[in-house]
C-alpha positions in Angstrom: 19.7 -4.5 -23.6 18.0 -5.4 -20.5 15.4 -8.5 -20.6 12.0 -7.5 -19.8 10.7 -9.3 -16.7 8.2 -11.7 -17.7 4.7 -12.2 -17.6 3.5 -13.3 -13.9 0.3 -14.5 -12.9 -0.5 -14.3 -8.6 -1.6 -17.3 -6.8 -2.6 -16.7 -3.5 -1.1 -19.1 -1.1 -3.2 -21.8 1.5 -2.7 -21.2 5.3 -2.2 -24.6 7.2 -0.9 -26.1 10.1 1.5 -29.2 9.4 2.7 -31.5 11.1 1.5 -34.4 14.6 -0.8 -33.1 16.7 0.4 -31.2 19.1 3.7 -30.5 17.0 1.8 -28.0 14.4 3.6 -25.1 12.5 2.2 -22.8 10.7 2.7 -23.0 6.7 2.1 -21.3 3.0 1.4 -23.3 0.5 0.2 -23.3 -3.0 0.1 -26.9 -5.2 2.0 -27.6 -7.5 -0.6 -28.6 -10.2 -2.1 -25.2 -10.1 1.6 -23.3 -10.7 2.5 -25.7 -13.6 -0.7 -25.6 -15.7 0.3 -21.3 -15.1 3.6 -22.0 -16.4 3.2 -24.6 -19.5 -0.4 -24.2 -19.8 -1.3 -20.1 -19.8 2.7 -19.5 -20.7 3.4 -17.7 -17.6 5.1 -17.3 -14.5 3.1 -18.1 -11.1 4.2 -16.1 -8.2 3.3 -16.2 -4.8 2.8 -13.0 -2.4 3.6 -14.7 0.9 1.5 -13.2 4.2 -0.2 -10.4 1.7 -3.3 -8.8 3.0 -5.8 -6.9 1.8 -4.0 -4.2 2.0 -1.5 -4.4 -0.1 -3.7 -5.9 -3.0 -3.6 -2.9 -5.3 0.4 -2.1 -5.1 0.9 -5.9 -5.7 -2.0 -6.1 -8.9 0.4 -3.5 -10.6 3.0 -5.9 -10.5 1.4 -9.1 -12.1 -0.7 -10.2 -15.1 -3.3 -12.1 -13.8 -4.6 -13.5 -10.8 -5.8 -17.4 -10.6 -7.4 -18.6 -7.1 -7.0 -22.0 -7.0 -9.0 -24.7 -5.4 -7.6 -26.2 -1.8 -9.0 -28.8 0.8 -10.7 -25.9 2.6 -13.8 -24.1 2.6 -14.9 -20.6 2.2 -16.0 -19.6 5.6 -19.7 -19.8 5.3 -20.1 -16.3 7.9 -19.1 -14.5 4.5 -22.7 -15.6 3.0 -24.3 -15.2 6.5 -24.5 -19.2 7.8 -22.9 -21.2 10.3 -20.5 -24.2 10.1 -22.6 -26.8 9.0 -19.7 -29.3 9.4 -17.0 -28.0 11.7 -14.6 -30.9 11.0 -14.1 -29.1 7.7 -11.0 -27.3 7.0 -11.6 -23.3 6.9 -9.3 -21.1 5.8 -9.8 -17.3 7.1 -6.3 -15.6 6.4 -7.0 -16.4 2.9 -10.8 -15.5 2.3 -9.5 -12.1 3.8 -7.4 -11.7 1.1 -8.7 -13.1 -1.9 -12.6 -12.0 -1.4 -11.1 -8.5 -1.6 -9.0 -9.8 -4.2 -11.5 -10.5 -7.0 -13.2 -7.1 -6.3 -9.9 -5.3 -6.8 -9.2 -7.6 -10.0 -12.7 -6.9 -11.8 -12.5 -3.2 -10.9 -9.3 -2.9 -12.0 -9.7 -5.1 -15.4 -6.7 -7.8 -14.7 -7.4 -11.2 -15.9 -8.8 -13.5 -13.1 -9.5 -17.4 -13.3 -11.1 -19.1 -10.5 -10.9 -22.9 -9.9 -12.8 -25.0 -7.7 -12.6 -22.9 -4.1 -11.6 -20.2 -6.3 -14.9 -20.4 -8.1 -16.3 -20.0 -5.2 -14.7 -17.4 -3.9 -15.9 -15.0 -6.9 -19.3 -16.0 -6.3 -19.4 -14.9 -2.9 -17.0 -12.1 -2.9 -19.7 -10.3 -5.2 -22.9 -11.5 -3.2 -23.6 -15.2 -3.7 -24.1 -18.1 -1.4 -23.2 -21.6 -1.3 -24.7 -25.2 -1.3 -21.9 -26.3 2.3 -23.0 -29.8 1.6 -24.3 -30.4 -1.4 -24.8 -34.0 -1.1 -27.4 -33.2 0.9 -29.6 -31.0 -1.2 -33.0 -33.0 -2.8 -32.4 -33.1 -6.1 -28.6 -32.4 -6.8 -26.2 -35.3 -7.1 -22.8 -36.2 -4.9 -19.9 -34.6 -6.7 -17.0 -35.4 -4.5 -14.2 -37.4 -5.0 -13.3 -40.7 -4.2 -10.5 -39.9 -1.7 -9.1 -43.6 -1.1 -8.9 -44.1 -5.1 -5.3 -43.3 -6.8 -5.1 -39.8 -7.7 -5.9 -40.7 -11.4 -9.5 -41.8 -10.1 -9.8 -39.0 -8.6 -9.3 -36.5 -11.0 -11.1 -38.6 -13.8 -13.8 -37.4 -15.9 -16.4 -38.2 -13.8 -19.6 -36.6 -15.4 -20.6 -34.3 -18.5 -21.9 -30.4 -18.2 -23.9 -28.9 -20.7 -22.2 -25.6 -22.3 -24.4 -22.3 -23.1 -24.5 -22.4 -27.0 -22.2 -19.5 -28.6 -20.3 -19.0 -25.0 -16.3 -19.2 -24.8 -16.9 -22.6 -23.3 -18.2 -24.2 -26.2 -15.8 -22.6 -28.4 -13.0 -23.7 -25.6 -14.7 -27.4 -25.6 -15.5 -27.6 -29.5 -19.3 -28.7 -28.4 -22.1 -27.8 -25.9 -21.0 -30.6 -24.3 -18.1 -32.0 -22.6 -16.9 -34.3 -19.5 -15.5 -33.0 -16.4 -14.0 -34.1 -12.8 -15.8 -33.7 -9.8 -14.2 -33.2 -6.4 -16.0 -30.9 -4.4 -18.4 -30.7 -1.3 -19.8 -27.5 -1.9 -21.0 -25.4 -4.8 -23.2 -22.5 -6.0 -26.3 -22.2 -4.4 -27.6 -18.7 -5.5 -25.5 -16.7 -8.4 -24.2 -13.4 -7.6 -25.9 -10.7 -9.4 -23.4 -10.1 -12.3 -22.3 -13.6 -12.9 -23.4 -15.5 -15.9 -23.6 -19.1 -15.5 -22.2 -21.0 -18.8 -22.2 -24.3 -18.0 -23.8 -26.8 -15.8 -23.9 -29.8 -14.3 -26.8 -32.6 -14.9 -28.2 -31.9 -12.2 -28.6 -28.2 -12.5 -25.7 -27.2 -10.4 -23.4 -24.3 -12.0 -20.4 -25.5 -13.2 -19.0 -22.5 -15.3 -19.6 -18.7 -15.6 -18.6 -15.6 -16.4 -18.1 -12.1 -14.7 -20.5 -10.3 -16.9 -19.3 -6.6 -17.7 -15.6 -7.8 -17.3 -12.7 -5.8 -19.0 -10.5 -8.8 -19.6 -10.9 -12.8 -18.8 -12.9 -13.1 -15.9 -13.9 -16.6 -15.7 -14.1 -19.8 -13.3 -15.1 -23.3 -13.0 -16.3 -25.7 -10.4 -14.1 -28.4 -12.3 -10.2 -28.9 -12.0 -9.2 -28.3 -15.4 -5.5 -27.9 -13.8 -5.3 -31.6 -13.8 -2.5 -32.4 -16.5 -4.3 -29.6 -18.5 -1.9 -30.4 -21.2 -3.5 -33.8 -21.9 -7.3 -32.4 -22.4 -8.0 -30.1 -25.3 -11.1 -28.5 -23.6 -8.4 -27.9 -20.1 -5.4 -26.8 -22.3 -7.8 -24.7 -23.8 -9.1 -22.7 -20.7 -5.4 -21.9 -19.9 -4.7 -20.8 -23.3 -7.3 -18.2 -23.5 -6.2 -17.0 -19.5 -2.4 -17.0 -20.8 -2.8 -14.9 -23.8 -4.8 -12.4 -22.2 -2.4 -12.1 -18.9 0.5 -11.7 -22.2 -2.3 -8.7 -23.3 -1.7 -7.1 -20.0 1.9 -8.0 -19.6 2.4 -6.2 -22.8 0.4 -3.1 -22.3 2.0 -2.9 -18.3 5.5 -2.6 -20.0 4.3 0.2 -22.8 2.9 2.5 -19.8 6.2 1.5 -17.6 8.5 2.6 -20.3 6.4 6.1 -21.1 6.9 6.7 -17.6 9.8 6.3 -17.5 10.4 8.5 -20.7 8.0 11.5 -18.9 10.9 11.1 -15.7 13.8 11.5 -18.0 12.4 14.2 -19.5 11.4 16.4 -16.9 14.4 15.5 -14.8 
């Protein structure tokens, strides 16, 4: 008997140049953290679509489970929330906001399971009609939640401060509390809420930290946090991935049923 293919979740893939200056190529590349909390952590298999575009989103959603947008060292390109560059010696990123701000329309629309971490939380917001904070450092009131970059990775990805969880949310089920400690390495974050999104967790400060696609079919959900980072070693992380695995395996499972009834209808009216 032929083995069914297994469940796959899509990670959309980084464009950068590598290399000296002035000795640049072009590359795709998605980290390795993100694919293996997919794999061990949600119990599925990440796949990359390499130089997809927008176009091809809904032929390629009905081949995967689930769709996580993962964070990366560049920003969403703040023209998408009508701004300029307030820092242009930030890394953008265009090829991929083409693709992936289409992409979480296509994925709530179509009901397949979509996590967003750190840019990727971003990326919801705005794809359905928020804005952004490009420097929030430098907003009264809100605090400075970027990383350490000379500290060891292990500092970096430390908890570094605690959120506060909406009472009777998945979060607080996911964290065992209304409370729980996160990592912090970002230089952006939410500035207004998309209508739709339901913020579930937040920051000390006020910033969002967590929400929700209300109205969602499946899993829509997405952090400012990195709950990638050795997810397996933090109940509240493992459990994030958990939840995102079992309902990609929800999908996974139905997507085979409807493949193999059409597949019956064809023999039978061949």
């Amino acid at each position: 008997m032929k083995k069914p293919p297994p469940c796959m979740v899509w990670l959309p893939a980084d464009h950068r140049l590598l290399g000296d200056h002035g000795h640049q190529m072009p590359f795709l590349l998605l980290g390795d953290k993100y694919a293996r909390a997919v794999k061990l952590g949600a119990q599925a298999q990440p796949v990359m679509f390499p130089l997809a575009d927008a176009g091809q989103i809904g032929e390629l959603l009905s081949m995967v489970d689930g769709v996580m947008l993962t964070g990366s060292p560049s920003n969403v390109h703040p023209s998408h929330f009508d701004e300029d560059v307030a820092d242009p010696s930030l890394p953008l990123d265009p090829v991929r906001d083409s693709l992936t701000l289409a992409l979480v329309k296509a994925c709530v629309h179509e009901g397949v399971p979509l996590l967003g971490v750190c840019r990727g939380f971003q990326e919801i917001n705005v794809a359905l009609g928020g804005t952004l904070h490009q420097r929030v450092q430098e907003v009264p009131g809100l605090m400075d939640h970027r990383e350490p970059k000379s500290a060891p990775f292990e500092e970096q990805y430390a908890p570094r401060h605690p959120i506060s969880l909406l009472p009777g949310s998945v979060f607080e089920t996911w964290a065992g509390g209304t409370e729980v400690m996160v990592n912090s390495l970002h230089g952006q974050g939410i500035n207004r809420l998309a209508t739709g999104l339901e913020a579930l967790a937040h920051a000390p400060d006020g910033l969002v930290e967590a929400f929700a696609v209300q109205g969602a079919h499946t899993f829509a959900y997405a952090v400012q946090f990195h709950p990638e980072w050795r997810s397996q070693d933090n109940p509240f992380y493992a459990a994030i991935f958990d939840a995102f695995g079992r309902a990609c395996r929800s999908r996974h499972s139905l997507r085979l049923q409807t493949d193999d009834l059409n597949r019956s209808r064809a023999s039978i009216g061949a």
